[in-house]
PDB file of N, H, CA, C and O in Angstrom:
ATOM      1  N   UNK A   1     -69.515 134.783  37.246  1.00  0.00           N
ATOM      2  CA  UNK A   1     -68.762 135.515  36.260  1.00  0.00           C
ATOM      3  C   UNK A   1     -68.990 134.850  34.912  1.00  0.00           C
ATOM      4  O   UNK A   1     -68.574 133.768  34.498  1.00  0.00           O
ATOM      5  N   UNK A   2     -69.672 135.670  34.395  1.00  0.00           N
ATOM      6  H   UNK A   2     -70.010 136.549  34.732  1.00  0.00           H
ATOM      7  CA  UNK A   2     -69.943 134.984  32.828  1.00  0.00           C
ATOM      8  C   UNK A   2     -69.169 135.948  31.673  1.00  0.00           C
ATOM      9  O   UNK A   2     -69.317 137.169  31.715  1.00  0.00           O
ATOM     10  N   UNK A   3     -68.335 135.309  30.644  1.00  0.00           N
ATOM     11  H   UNK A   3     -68.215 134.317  30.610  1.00  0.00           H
ATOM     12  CA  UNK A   3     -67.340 135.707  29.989  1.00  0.00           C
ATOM     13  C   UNK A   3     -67.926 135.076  28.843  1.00  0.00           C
ATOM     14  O   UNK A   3     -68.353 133.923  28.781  1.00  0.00           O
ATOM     15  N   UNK A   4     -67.899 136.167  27.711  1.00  0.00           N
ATOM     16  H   UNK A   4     -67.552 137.104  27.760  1.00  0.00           H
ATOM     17  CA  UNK A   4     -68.623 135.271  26.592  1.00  0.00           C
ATOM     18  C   UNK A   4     -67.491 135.245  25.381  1.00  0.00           C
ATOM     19  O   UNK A   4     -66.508 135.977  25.267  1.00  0.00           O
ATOM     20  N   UNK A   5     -67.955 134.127  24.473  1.00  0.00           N
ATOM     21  H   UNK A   5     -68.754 133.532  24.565  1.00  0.00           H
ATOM     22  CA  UNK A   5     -66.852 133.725  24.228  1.00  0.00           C
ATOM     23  C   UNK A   5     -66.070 134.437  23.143  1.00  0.00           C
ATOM     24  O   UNK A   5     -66.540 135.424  22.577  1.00  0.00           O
ATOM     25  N   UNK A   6     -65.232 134.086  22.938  1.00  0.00           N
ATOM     26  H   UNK A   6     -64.851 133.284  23.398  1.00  0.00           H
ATOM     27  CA  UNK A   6     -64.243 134.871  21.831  1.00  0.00           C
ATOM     28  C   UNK A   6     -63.849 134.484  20.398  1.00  0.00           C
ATOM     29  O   UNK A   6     -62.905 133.711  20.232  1.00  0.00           O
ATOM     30  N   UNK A   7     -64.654 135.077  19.164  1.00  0.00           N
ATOM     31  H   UNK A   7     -65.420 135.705  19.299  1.00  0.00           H
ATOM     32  CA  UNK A   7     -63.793 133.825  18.177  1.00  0.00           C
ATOM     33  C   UNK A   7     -62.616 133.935  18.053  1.00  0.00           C
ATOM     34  O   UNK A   7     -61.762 134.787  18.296  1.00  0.00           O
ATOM     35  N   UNK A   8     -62.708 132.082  17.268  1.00  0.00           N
ATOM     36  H   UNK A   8     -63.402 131.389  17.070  1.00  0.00           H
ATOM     37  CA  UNK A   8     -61.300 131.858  17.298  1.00  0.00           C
ATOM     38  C   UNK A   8     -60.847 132.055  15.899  1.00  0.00           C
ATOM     39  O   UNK A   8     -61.574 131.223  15.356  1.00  0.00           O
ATOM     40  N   UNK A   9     -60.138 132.587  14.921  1.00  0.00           N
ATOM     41  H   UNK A   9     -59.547 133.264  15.362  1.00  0.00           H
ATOM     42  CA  UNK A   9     -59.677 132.359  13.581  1.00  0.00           C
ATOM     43  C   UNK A   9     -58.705 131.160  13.437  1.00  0.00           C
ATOM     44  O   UNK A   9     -57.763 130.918  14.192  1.00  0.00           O
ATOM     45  N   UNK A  10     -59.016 130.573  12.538  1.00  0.00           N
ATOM     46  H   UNK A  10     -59.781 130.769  11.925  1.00  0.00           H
ATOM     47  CA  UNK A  10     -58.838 129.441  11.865  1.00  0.00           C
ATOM     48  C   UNK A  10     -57.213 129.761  11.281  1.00  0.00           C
ATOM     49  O   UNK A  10     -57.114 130.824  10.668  1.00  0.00           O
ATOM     50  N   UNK A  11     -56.445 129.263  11.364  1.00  0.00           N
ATOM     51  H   UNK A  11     -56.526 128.399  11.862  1.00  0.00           H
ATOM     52  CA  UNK A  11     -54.902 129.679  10.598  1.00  0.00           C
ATOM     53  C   UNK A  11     -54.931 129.083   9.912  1.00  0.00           C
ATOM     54  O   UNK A  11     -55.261 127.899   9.977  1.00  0.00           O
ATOM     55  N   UNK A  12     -54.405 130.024   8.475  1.00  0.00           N
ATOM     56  H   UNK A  12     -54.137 130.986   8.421  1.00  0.00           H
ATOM     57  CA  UNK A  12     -53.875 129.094   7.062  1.00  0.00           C
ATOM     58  C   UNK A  12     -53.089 128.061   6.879  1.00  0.00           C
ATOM     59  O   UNK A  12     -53.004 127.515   5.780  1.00  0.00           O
ATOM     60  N   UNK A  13     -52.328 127.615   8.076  1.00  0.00           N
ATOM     61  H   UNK A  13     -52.397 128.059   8.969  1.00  0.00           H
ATOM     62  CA  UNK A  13     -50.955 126.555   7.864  1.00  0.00           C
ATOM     63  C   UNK A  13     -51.406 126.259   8.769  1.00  0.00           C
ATOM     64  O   UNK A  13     -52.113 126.855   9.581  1.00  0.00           O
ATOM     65  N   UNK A  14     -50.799 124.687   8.672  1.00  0.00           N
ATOM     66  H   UNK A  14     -50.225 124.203   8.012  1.00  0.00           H
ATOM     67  CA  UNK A  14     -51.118 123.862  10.203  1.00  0.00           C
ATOM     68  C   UNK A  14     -50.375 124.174  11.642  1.00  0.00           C
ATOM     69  O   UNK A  14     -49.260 124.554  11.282  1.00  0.00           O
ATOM     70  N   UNK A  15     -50.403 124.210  12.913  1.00  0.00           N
ATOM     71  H   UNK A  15     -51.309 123.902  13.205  1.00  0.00           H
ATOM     72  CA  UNK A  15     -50.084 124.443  13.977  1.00  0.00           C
ATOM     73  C   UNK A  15     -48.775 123.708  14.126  1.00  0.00           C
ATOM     74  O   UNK A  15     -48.484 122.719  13.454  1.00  0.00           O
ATOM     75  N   UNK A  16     -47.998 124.254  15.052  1.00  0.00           N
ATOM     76  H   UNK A  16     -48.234 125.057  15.598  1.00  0.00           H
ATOM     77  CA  UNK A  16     -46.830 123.520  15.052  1.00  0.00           C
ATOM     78  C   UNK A  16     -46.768 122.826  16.376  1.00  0.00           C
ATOM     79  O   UNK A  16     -47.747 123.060  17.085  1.00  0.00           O
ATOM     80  N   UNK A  17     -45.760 121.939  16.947  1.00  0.00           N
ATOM     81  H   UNK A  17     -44.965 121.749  16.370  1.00  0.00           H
ATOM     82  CA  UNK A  17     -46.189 121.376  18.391  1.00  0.00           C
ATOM     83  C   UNK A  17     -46.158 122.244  19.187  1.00  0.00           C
ATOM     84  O   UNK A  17     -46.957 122.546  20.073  1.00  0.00           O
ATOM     85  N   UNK A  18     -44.965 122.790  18.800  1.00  0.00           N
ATOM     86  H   UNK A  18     -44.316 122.544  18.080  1.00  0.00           H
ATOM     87  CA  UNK A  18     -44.770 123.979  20.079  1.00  0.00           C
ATOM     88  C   UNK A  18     -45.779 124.811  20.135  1.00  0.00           C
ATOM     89  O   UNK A  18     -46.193 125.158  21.242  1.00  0.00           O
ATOM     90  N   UNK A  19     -46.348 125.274  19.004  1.00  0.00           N
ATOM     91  H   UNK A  19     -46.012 124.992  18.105  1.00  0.00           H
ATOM     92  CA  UNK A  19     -47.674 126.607  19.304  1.00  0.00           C
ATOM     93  C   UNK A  19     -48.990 125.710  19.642  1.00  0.00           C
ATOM     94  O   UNK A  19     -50.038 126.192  20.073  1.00  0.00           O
ATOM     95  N   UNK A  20     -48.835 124.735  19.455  1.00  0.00           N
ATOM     96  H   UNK A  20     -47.984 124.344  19.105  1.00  0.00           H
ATOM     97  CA  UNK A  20     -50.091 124.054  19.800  1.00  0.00           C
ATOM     98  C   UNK A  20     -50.199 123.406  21.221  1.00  0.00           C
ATOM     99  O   UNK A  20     -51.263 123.231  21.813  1.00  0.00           O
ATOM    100  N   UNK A  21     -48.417 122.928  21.893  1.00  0.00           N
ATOM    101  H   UNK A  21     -47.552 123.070  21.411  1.00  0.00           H
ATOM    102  CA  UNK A  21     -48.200 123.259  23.307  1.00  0.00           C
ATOM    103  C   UNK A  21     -48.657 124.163  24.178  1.00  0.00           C
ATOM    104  O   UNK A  21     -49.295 124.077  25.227  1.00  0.00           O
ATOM    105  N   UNK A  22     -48.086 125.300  23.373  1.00  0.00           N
ATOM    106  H   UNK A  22     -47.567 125.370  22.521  1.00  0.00           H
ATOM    107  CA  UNK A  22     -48.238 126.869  24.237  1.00  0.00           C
ATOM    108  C   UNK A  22     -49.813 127.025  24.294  1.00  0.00           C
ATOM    109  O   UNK A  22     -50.405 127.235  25.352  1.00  0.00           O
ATOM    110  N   UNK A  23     -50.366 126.920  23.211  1.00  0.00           N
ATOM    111  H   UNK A  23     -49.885 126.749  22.351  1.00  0.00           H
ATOM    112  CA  UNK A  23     -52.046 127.428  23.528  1.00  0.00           C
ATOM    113  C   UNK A  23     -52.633 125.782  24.429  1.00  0.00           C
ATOM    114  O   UNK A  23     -53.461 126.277  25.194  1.00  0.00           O
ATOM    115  N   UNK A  24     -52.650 124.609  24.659  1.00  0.00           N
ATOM    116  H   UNK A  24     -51.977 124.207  24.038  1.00  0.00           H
ATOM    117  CA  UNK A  24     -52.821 123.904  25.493  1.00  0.00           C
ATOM    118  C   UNK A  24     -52.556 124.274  27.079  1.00  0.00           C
ATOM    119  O   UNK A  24     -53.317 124.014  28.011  1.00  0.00           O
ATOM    120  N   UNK A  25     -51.322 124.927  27.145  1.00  0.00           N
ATOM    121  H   UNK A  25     -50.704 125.138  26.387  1.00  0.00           H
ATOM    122  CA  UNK A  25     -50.861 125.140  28.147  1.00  0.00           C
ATOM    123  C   UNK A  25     -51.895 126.474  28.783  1.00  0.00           C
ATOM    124  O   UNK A  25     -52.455 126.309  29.866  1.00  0.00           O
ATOM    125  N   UNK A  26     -52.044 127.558  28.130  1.00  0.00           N
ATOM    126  H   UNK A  26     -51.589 127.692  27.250  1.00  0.00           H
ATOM    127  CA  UNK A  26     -52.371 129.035  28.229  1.00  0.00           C
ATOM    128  C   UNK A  26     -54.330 128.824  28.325  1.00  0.00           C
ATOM    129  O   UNK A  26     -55.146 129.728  28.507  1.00  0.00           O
ATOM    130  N   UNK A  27     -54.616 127.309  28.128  1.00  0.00           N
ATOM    131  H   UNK A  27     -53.954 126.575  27.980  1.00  0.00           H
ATOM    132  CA  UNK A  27     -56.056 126.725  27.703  1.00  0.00           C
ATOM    133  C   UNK A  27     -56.444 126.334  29.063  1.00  0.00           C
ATOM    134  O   UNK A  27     -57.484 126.569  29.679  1.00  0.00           O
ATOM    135  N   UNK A  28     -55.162 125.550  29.473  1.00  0.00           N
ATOM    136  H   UNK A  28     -54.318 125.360  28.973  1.00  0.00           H
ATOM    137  CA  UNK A  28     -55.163 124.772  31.521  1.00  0.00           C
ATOM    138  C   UNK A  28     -55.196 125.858  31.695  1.00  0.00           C
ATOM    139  O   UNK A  28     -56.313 126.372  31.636  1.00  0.00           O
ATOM    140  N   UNK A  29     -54.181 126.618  31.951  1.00  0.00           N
ATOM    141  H   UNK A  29     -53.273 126.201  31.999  1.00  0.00           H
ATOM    142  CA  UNK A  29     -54.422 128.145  33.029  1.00  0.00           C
ATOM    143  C   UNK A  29     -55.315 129.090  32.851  1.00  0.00           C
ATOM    144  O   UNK A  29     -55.706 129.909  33.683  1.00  0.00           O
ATOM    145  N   UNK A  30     -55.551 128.998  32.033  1.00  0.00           N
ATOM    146  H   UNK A  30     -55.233 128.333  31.358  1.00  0.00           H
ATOM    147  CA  UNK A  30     -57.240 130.077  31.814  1.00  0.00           C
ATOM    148  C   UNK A  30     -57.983 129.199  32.502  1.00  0.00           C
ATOM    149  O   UNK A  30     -58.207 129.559  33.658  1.00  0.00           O
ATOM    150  N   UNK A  31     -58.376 128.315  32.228  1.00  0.00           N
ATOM    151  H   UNK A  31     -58.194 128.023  31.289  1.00  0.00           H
ATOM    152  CA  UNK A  31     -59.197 127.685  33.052  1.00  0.00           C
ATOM    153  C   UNK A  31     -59.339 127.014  34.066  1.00  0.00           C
ATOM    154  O   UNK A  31     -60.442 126.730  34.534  1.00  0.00           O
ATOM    155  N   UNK A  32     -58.019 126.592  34.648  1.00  0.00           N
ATOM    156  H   UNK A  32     -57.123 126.823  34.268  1.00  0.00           H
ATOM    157  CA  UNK A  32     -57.943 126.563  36.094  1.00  0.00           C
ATOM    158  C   UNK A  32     -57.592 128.051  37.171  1.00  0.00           C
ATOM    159  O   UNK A  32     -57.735 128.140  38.391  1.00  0.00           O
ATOM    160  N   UNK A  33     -57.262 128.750  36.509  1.00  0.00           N
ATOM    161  H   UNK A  33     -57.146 128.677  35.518  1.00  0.00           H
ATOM    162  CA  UNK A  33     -57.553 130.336  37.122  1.00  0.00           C
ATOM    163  C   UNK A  33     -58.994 130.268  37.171  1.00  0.00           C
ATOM    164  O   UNK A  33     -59.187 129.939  38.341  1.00  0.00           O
ATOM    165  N   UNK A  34     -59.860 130.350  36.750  1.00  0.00           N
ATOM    166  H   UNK A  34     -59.703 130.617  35.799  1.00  0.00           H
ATOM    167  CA  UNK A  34     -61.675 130.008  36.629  1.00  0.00           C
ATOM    168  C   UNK A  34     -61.929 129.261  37.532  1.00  0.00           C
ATOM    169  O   UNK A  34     -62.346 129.708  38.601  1.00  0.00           O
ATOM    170  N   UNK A  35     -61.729 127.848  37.312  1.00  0.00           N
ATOM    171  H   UNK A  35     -61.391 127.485  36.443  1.00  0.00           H
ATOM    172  CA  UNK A  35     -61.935 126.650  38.807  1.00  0.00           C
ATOM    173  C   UNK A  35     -61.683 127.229  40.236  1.00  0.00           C
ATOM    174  O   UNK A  35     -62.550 127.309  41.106  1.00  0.00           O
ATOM    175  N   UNK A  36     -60.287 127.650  40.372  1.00  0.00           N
ATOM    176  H   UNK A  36     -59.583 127.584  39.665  1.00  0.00           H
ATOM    177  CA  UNK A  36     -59.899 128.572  41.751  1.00  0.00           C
ATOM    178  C   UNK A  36     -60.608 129.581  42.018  1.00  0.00           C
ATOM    179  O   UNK A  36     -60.992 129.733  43.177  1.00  0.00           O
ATOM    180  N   UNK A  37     -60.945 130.493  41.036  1.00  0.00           N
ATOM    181  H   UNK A  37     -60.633 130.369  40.094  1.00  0.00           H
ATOM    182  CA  UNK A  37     -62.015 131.689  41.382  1.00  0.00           C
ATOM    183  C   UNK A  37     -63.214 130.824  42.212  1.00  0.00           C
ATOM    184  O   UNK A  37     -63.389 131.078  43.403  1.00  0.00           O
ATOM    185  N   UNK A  38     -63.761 130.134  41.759  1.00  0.00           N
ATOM    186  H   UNK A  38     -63.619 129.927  40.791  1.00  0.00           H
ATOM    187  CA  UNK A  38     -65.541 129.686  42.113  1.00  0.00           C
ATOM    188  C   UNK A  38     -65.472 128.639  43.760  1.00  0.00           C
ATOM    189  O   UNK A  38     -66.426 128.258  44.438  1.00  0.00           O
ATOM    190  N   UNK A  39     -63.742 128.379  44.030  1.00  0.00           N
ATOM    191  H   UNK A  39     -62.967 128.689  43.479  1.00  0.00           H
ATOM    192  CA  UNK A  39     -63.632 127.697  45.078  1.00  0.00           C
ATOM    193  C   UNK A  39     -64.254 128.421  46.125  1.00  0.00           C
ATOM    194  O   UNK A  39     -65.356 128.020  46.498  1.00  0.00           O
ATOM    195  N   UNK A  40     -63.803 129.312  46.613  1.00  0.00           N
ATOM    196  H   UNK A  40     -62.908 129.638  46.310  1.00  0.00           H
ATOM    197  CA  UNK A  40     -64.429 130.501  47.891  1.00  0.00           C
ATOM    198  C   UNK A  40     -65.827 130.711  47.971  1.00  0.00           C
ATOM    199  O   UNK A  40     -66.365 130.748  49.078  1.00  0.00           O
ATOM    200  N   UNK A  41     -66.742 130.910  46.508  1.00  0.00           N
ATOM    201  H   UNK A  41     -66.305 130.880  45.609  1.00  0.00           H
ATOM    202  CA  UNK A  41     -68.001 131.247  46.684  1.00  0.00           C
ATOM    203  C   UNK A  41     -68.925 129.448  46.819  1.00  0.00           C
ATOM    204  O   UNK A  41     -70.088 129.304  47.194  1.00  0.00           O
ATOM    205  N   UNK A  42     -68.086 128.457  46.444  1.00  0.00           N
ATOM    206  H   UNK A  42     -67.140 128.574  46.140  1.00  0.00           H
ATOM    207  CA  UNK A  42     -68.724 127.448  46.692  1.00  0.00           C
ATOM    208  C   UNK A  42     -68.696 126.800  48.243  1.00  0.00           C
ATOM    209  O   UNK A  42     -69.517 126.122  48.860  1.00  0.00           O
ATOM    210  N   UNK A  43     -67.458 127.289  48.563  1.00  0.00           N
ATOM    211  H   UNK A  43     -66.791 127.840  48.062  1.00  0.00           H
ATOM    212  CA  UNK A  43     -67.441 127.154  50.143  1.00  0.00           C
ATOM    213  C   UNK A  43     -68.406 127.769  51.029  1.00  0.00           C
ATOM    214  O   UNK A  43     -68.933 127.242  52.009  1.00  0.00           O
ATOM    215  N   UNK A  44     -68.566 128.839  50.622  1.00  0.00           N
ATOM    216  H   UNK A  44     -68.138 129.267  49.826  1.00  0.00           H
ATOM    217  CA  UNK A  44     -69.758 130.060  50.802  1.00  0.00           C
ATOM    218  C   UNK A  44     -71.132 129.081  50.532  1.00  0.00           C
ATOM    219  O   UNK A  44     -71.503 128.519  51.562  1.00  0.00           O
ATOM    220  N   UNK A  45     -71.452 128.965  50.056  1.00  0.00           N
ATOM    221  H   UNK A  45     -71.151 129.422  49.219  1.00  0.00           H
ATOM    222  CA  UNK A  45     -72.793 127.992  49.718  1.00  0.00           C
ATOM    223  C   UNK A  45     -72.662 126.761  50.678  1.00  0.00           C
ATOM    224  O   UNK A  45     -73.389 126.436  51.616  1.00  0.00           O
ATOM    225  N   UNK A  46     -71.781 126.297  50.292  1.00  0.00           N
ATOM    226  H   UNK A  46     -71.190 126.561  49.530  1.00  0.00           H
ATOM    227  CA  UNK A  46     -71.707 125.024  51.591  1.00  0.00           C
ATOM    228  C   UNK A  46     -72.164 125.160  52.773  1.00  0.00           C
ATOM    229  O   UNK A  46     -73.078 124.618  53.394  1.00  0.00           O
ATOM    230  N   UNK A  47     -70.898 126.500  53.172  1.00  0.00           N
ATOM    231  H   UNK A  47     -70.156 126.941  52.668  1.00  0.00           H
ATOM    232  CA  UNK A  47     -71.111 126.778  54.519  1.00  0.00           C
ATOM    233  C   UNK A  47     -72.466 127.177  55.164  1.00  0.00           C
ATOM    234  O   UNK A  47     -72.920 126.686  56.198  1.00  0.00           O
ATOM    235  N   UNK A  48     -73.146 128.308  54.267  1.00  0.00           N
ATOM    236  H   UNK A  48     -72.778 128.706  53.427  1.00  0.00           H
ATOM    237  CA  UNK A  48     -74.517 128.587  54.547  1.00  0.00           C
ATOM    238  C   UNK A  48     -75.838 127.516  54.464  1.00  0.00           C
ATOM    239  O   UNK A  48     -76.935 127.637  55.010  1.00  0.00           O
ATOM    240  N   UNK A  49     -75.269 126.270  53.460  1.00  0.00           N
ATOM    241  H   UNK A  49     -74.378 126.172  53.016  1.00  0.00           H
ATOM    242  CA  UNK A  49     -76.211 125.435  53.363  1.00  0.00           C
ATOM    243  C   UNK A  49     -76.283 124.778  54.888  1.00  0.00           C
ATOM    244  O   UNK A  49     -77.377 124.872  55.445  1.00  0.00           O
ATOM    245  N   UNK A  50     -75.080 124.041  55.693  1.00  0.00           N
ATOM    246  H   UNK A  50     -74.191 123.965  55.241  1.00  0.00           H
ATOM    247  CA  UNK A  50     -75.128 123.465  56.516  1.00  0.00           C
ATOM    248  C   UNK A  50     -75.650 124.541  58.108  1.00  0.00           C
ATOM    249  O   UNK A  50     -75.952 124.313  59.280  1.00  0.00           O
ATOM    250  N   UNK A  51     -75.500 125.736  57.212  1.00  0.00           N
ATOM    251  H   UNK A  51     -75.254 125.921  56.261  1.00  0.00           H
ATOM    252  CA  UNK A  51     -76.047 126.772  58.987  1.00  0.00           C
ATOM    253  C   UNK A  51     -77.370 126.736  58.801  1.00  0.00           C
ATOM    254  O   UNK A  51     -78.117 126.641  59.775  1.00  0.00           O
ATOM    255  N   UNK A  52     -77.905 126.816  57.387  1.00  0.00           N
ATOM    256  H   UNK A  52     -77.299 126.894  56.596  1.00  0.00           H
ATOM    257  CA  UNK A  52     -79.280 126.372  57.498  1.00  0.00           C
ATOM    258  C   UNK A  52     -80.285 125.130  57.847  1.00  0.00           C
ATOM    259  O   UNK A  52     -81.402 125.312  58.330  1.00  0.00           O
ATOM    260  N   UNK A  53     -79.770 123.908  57.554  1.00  0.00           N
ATOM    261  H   UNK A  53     -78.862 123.760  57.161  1.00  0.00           H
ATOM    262  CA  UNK A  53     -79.628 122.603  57.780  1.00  0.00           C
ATOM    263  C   UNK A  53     -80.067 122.818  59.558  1.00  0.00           C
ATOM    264  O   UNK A  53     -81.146 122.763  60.148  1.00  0.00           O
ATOM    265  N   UNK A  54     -78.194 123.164  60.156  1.00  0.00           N
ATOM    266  H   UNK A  54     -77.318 123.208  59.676  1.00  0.00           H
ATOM    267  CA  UNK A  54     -78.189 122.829  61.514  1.00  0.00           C
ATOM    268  C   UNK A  54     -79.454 123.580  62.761  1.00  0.00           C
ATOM    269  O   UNK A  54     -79.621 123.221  63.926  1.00  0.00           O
ATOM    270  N   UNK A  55     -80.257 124.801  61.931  1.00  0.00           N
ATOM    271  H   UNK A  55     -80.122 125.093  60.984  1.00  0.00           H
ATOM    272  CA  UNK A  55     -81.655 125.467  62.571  1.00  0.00           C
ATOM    273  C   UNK A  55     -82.344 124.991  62.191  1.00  0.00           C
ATOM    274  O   UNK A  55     -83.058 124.512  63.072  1.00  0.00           O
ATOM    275  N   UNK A  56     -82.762 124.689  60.925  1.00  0.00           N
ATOM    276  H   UNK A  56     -82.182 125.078  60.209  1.00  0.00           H
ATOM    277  CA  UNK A  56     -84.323 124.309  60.291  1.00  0.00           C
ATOM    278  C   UNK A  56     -84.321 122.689  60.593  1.00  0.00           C
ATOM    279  O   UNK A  56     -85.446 122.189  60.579  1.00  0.00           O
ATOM    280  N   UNK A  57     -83.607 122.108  60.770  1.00  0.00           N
ATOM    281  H   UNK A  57     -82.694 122.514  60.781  1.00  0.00           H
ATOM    282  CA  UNK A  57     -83.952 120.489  61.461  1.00  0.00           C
ATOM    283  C   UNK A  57     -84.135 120.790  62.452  1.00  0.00           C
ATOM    284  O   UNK A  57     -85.317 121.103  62.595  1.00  0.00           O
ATOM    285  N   UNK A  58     -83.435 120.905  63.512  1.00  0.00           N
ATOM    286  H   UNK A  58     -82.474 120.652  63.395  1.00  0.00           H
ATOM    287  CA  UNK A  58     -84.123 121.047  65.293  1.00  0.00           C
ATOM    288  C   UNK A  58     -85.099 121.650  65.539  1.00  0.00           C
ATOM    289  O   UNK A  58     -85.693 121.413  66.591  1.00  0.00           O
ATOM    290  N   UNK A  59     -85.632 122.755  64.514  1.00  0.00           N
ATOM    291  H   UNK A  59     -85.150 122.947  63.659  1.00  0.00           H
ATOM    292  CA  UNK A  59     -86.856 123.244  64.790  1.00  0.00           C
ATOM    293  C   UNK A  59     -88.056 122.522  63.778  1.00  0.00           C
ATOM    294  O   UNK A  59     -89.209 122.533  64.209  1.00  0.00           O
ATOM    295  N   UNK A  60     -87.871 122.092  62.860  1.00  0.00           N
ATOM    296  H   UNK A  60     -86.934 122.083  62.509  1.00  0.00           H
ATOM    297  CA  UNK A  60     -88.633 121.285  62.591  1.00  0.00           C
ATOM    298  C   UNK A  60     -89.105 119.744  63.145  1.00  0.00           C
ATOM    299  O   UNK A  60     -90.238 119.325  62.904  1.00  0.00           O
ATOM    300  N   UNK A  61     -88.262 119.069  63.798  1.00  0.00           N
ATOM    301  H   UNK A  61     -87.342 119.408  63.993  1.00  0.00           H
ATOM    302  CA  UNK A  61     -88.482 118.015  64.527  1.00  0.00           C
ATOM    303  C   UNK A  61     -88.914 118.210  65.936  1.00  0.00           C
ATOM    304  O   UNK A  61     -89.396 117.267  66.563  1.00  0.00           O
ATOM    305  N   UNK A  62     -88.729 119.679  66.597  1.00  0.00           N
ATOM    306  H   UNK A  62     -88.338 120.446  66.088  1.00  0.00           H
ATOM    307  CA  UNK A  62     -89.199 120.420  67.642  1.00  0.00           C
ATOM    308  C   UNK A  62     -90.492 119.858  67.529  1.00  0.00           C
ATOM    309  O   UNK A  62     -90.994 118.879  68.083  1.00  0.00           O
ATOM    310  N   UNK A  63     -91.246 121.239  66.124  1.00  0.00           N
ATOM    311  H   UNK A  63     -90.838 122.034  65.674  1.00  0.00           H
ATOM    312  CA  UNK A  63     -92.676 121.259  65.603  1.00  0.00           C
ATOM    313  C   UNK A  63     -93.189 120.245  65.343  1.00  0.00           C
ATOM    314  O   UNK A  63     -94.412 120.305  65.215  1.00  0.00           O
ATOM    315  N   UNK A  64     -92.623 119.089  65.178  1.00  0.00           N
ATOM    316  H   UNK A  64     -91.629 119.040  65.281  1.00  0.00           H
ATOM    317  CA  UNK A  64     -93.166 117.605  64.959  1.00  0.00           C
ATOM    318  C   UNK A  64     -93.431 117.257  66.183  1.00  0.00           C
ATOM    319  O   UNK A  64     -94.564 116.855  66.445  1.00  0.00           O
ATOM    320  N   UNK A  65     -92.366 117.346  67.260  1.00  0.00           N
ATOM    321  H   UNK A  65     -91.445 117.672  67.046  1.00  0.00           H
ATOM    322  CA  UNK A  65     -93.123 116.324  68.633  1.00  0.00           C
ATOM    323  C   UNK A  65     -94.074 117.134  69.218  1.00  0.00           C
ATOM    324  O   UNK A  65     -94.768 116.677  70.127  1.00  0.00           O
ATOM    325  N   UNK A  66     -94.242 118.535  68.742  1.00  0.00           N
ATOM    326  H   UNK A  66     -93.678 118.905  68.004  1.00  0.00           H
ATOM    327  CA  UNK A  66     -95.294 119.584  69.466  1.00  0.00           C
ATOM    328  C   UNK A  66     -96.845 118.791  68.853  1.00  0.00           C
ATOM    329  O   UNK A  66     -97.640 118.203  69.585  1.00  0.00           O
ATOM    330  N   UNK A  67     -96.963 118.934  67.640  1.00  0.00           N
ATOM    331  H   UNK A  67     -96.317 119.412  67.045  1.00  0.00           H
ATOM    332  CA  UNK A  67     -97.944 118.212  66.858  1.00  0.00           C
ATOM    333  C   UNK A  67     -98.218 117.230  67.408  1.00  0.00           C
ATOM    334  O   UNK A  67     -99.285 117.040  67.993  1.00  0.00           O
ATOM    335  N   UNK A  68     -96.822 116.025  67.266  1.00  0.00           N
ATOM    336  H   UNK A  68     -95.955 116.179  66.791  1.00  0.00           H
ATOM    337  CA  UNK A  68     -97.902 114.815  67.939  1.00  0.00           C
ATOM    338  C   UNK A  68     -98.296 114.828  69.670  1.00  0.00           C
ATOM    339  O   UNK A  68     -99.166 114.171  70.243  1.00  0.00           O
ATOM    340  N   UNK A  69     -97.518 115.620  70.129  1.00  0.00           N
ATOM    341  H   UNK A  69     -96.812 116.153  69.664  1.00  0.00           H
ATOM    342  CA  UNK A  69     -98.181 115.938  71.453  1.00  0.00           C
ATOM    343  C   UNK A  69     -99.281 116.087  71.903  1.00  0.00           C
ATOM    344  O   UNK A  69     -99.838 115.572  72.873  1.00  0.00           O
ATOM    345  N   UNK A  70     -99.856 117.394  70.593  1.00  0.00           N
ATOM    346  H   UNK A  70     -99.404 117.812  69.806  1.00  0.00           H
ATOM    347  CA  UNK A  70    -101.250 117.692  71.366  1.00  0.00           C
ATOM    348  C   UNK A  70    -102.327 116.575  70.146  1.00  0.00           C
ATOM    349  O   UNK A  70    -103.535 116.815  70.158  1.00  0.00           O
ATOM    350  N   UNK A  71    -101.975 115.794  69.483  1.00  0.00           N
ATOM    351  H   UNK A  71    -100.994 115.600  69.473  1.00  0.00           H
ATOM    352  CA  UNK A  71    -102.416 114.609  68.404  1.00  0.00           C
ATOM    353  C   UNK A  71    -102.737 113.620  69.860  1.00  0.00           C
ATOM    354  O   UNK A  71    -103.878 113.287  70.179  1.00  0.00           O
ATOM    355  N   UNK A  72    -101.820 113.341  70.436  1.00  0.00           N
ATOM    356  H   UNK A  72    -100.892 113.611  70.177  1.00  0.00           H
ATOM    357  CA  UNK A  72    -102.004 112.004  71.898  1.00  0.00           C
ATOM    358  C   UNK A  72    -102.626 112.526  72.628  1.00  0.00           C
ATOM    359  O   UNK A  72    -103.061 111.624  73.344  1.00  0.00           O
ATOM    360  N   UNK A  73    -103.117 113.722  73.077  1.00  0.00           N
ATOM    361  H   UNK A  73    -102.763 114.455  72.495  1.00  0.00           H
ATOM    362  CA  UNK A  73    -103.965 113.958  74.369  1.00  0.00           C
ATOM    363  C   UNK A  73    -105.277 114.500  74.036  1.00  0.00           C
ATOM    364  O   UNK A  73    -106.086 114.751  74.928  1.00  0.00           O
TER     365      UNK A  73
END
């Protein structure tokens, strides 16, 4: 999900704590709403990385002792 960005306008007077609280605050949750989104599809990658892992090693170390098999006789 690519979100492009938004300008920001510059305010004539300086920020106050509280509004500069509130947009800190509204800054975490935008962007930890983002972090939580990408959790599921990274699990997704994980998961598929290690199902690939757990076939393509046993059959590759298969194809290795086949090789040196017919390599010794």
């Amino acid at each position: 999900m690519t979100m492009s960005p938004t300008p920001v306008s510059s305010p004539l007077e300086p920020m106050s704590k509280t509004t500069f609280a509130d947009h800190g605050r509204a800054m975490v949750a935008h962007h930890g709403e983002r972090i939580l989104f990408e959790i599921p599809r990274a699990l997704r990658r994980i998961g598929l990385f290690f199902m690939v892992m757990a076939v393509s090693i046993p059959v590759f170390l298969v194809g290795l002792l086949v090789v040196l098999w017919h390599l010794g006789h």
